[in-house]
C-alpha positions as CSV (number, residue, x, y, z in Angstrom):
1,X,14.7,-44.6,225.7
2,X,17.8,-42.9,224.8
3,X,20.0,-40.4,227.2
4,X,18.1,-37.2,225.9
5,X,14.4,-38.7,226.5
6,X,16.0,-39.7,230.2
7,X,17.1,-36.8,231.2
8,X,13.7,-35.0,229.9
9,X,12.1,-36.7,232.1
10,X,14.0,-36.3,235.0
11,X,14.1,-32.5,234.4
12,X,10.0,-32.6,234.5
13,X,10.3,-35.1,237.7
14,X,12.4,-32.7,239.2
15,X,9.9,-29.6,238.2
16,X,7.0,-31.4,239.5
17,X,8.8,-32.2,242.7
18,X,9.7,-28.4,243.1
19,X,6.4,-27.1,242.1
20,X,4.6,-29.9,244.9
21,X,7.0,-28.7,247.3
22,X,6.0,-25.1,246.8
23,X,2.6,-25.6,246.6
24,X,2.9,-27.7,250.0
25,X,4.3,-24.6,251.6
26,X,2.3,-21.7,250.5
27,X,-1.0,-24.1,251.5
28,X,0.8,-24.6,255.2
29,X,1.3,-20.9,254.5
30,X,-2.0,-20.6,254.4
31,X,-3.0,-22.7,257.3
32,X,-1.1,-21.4,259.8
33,X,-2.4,-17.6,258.6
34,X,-5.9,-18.9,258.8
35,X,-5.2,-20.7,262.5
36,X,-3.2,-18.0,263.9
37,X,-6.3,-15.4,262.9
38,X,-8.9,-17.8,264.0
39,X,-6.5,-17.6,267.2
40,X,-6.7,-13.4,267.4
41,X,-10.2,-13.5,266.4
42,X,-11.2,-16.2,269.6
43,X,-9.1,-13.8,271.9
44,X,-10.6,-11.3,270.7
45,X,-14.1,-12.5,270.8
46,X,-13.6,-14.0,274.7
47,X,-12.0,-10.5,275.5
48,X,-15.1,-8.8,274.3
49,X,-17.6,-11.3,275.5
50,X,-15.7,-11.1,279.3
51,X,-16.3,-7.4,278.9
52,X,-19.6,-7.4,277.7
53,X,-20.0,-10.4,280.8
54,X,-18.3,-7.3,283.2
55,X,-21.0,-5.0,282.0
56,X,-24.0,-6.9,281.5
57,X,-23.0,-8.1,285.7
58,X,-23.0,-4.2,285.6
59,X,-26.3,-3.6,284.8
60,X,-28.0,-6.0,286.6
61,X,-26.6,-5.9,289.5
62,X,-27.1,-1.8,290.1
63,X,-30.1,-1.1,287.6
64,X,-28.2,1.3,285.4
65,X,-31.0,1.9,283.4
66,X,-31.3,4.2,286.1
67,X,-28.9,6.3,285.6
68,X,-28.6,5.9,281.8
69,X,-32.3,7.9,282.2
70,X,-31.3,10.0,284.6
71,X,-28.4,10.8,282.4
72,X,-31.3,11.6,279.3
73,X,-33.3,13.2,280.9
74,X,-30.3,16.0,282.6
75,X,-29.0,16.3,279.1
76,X,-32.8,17.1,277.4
77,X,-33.3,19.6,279.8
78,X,-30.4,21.9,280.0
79,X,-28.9,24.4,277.6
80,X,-25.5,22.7,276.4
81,X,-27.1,19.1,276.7
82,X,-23.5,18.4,278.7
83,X,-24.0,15.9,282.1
84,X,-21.5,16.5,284.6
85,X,-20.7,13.4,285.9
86,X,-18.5,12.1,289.2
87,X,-18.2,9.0,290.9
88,X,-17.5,9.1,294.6
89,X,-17.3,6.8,297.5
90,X,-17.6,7.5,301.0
91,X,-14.2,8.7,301.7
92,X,-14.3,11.5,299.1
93,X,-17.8,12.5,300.9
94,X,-16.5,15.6,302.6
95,X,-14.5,16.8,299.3
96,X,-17.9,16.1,297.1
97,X,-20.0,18.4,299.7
98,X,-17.2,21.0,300.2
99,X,-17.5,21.1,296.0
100,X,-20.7,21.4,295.6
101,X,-20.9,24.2,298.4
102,X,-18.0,25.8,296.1
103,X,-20.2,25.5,292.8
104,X,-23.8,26.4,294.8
105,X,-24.1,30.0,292.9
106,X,-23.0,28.9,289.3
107,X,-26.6,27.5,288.3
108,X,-24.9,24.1,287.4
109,X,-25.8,21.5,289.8
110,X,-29.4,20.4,287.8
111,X,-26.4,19.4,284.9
112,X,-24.7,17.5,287.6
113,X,-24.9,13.2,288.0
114,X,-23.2,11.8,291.0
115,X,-22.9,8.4,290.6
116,X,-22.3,6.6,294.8
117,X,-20.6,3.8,294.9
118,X,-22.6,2.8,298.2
119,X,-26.2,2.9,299.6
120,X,-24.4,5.6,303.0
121,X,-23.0,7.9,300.6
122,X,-26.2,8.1,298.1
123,X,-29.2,8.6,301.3
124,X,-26.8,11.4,302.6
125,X,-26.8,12.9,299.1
126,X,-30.1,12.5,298.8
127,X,-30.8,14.1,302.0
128,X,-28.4,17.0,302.4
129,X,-28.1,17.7,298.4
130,X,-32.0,17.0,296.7
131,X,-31.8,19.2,294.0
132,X,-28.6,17.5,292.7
133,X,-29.4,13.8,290.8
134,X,-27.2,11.1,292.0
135,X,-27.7,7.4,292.0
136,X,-26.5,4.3,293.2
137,X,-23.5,2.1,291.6
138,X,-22.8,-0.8,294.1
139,X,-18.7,-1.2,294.6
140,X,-17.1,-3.2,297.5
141,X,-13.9,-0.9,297.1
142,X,-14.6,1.8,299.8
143,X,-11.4,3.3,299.9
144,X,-9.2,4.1,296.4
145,X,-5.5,5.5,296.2
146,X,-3.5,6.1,293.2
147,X,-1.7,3.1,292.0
148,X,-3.6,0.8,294.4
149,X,-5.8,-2.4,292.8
150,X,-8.6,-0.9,293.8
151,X,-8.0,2.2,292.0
152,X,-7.7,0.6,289.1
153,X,-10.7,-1.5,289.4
154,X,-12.5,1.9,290.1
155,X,-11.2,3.2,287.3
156,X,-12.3,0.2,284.8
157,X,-16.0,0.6,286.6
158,X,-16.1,4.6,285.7
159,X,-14.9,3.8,282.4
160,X,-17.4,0.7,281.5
161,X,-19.9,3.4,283.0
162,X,-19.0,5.9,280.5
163,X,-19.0,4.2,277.6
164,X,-22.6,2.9,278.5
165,X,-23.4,6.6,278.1
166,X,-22.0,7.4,275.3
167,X,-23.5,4.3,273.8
168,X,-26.5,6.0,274.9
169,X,-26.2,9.3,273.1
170,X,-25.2,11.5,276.1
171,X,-22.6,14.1,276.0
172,X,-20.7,14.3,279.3
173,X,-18.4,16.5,281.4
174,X,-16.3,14.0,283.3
175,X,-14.9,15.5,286.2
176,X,-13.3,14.9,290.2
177,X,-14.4,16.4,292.9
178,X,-11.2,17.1,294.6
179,X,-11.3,20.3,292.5
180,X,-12.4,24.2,292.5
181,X,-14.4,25.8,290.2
182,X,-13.4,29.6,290.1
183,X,-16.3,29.6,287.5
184,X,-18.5,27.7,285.5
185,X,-16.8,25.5,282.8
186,X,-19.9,25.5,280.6
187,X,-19.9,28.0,278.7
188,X,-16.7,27.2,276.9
189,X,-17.3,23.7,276.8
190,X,-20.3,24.6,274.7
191,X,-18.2,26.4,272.6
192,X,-16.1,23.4,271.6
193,X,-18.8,20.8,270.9
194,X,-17.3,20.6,267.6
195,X,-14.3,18.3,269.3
196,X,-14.9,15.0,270.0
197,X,-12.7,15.1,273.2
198,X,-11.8,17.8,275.2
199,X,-9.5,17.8,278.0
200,X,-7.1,19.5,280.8
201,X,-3.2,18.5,280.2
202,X,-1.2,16.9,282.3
203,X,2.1,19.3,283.9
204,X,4.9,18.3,282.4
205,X,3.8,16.5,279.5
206,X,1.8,17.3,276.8
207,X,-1.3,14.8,277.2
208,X,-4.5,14.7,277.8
209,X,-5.7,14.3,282.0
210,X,-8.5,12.1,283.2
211,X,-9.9,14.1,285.6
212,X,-11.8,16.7,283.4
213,X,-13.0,15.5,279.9
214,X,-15.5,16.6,277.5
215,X,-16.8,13.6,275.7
216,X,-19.4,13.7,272.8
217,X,-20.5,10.3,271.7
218,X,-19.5,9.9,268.8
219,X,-17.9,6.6,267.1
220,X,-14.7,7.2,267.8
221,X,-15.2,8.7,271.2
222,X,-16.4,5.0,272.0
223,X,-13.9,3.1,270.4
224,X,-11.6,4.9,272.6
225,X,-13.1,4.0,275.7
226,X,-13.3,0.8,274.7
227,X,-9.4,0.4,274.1
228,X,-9.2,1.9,277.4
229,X,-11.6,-0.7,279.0
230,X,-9.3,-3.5,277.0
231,X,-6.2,-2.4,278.3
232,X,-7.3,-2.0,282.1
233,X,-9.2,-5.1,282.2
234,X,-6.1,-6.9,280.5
235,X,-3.6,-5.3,283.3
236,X,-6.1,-6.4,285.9
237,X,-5.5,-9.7,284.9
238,X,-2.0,-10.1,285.9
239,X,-3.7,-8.8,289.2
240,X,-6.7,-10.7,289.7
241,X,-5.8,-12.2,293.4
242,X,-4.4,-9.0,294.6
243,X,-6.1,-7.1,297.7
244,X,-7.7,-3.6,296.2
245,X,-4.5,-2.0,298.7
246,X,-2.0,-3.6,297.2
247,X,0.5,-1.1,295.1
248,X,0.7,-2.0,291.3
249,X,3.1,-1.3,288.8
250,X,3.4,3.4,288.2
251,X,3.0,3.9,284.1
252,X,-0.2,1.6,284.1
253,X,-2.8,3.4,284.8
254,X,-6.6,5.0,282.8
255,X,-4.5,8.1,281.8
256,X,-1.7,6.0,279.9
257,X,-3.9,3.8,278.1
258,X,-6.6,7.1,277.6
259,X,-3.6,9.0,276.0
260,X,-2.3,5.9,273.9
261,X,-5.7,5.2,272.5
262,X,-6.3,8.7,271.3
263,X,-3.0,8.7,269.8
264,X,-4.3,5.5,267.9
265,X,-7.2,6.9,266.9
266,X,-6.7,8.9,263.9
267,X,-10.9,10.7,262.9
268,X,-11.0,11.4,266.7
269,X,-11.2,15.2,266.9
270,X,-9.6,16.2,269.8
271,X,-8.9,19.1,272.1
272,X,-6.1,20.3,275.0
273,X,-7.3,22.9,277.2
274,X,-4.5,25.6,278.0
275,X,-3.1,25.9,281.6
276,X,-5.0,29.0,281.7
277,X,-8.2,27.6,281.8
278,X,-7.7,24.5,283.2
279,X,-4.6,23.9,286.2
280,X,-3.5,20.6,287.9
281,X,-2.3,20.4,291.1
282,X,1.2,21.6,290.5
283,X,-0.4,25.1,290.8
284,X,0.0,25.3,294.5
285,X,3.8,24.3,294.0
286,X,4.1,28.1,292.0
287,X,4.4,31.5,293.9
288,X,0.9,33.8,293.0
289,X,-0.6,37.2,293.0
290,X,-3.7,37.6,293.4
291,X,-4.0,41.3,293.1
292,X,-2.7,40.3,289.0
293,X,-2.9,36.9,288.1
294,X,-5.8,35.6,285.8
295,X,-7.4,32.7,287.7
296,X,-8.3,29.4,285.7
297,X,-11.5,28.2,284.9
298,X,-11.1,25.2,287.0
299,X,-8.1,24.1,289.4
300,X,-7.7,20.3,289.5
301,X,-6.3,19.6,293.3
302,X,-4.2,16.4,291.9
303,X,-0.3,15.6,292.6
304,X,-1.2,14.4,295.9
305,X,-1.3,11.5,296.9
306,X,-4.5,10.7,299.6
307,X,-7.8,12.1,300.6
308,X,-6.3,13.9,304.2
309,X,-3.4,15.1,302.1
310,X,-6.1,17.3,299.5
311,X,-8.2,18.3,302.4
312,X,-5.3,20.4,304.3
313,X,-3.7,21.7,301.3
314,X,-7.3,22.9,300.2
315,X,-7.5,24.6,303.5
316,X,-4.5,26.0,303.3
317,X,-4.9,28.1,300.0
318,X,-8.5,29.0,300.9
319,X,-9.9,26.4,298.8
320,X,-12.1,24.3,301.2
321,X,-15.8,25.7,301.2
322,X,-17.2,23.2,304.3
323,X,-17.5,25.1,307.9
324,X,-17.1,23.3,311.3
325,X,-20.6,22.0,311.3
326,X,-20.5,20.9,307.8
327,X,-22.2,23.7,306.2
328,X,-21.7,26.0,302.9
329,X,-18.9,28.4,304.1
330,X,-21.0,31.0,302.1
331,X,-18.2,33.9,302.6
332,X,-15.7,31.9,301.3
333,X,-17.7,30.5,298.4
334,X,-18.1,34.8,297.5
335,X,-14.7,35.2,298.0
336,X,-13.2,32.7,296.1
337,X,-15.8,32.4,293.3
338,X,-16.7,34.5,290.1
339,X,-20.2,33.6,289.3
């Protein structure tokens, strides 16, 4: 074999050696792609199936069936085919009755579902308000503040609860109690069914607030609630062992990841409400006239931090609608109130 012939076939040696090499590293290439999808895809699939665990624990543990039906059956028989739905426990008790005194004369309580988070809040419900639907939701968190554990694990029920209704085809007003209604929000909201999301803002930043949402159920409307349940339930993890008092983290919260997932979302058709209609609690921070200011629609009695704190600033601006004996403050409710 002479030097030419040689060094032939070293060149091809050397080409096979190169292309073997290559091709070794674009199939580890390969492997590690597949592996570190088959990774995502089993964190994905155990995140979903712990959710779907959370809700199916959900459902059997409080019948929510129940309130899925109730839920139909409020929506078939009024004119929007909007449920107004709250969840209270038995500390916001006294705000839920002085509300529902507030709203007594705007026809909308048979649109209302109050879902009670215990079996002492529900019987005096039941009792005291029978005309107005409300079921049970078991929770051992009696008592929720902002920022708390145990808010956020209230939050991450009321938002597995939602998205159970909108799975189910119902159209819901989402709203607090720790609110007045100077008049019924209805009538607009029917106006803007063509929105998948509708909401109040927040002051000082231009997002969308938590505590007064119209959701339709449409696709995206649930895939938003579902990021929302994902990224609650993935901060709760870091949290798992903490008491419901404990204080968590400020800037993790249903509001952040409710605003982040609508940005996300990009054939979600969605809505913010002006200040006009719809005011947060920075409201009673501002000097008014009465004799020449437009009231809202609805005033949201937020930026406060605990239940006591609410009450008395309620009171103060003539926004409480419970007597001394726990009655309908009917001269108030005239006063203060449009329809």
């Amino acid at each position: 074999m002479n030097t030419k012939q040689k060094l032939c076939l070293a060149v091809m040696g050397l080409t096979v050696s190169v292309l073997m090499s290559n091709f070794l590293l674009q199939k580890q290439k390969a492997l590690d792609f597949v592996e570190n999808n088959i990774r995502k895809l089993a964190y994905t699939t155990t995140r979903k199936t712990a959710f779907q665990s959370i809700v199916n624990k959900e459902m059997q543990q409080n019948k929510s069936a129940m309130f899925i039906d109730r839920a139909k059956m409020i929506g078939n028989k009024t004119k929007e085919g909007i449920v107004a739905v709250t969840m209270v426990n038995e500390a916001y008790l006294e705000m839920t009755y002085s509300w529902l005194c507030n709203t007594v004369n705007m026809h909308v309580h048979e649109q209302v579902l109050i879902i009670a988070t215990d079996e002492t809040t529900l019987g005096k419900l039941q009792h005291d308000w029978p005309n107005v639907t409300s079921v049970l939701h078991s929770l051992s968190t009696t008592k929720v503040e902002y920022r708390e554990a145990g808010y956020i694990r209230y939050m991450l029920t009321r938002a597995l609860l939602v998205l159970s209704m909108l799975e189910n085809n119902v159209t819901i007003l989402l709203f607090e109690v720790d609110a007045i209604w100077f008049s019924s929000p209805f009538p607009l909201l029917q106006s803007l069914l063509k929105y998948d999301i509708v909401g109040a803002q927040i002051s000082k930043y231009h997002q969308i607030a938590g505590g007064f949402l119209l959701l339709k159920p449409a696709k995206a409307t649930q895939v938003v609630f579902t990021k929302v349940i994902d990224k609650l339930y993935g901060f709760l993890e870091t949290y798992s062992n903490v008491k419901d008092d404990k204080k968590l983290p400020d800037g993790e919260n249903d509001q952040t990841y409710l605003h982040e997932a609508i940005m996300s979302q990009q054939n979600l058709k969605y809505k913010l409400l002006d200040f006009n209609i719809i005011e947060d609690g920075l409201w009673y921070s501002r000097s008014h006239n009465d004799s020449t200011e437009t009231r809202p629609l609805v005033l949201n009695n937020n930026w406060v931090i605990g239940n006591d704190a609410k009450v008395e600033r309620a009171k103060k601006f003539g926004h409480w609608f419970l007597d001394g004996n726990n009655s309908c403050d009917f001269e108030n409710v005239r006063k203060m109130t449009r329809d």
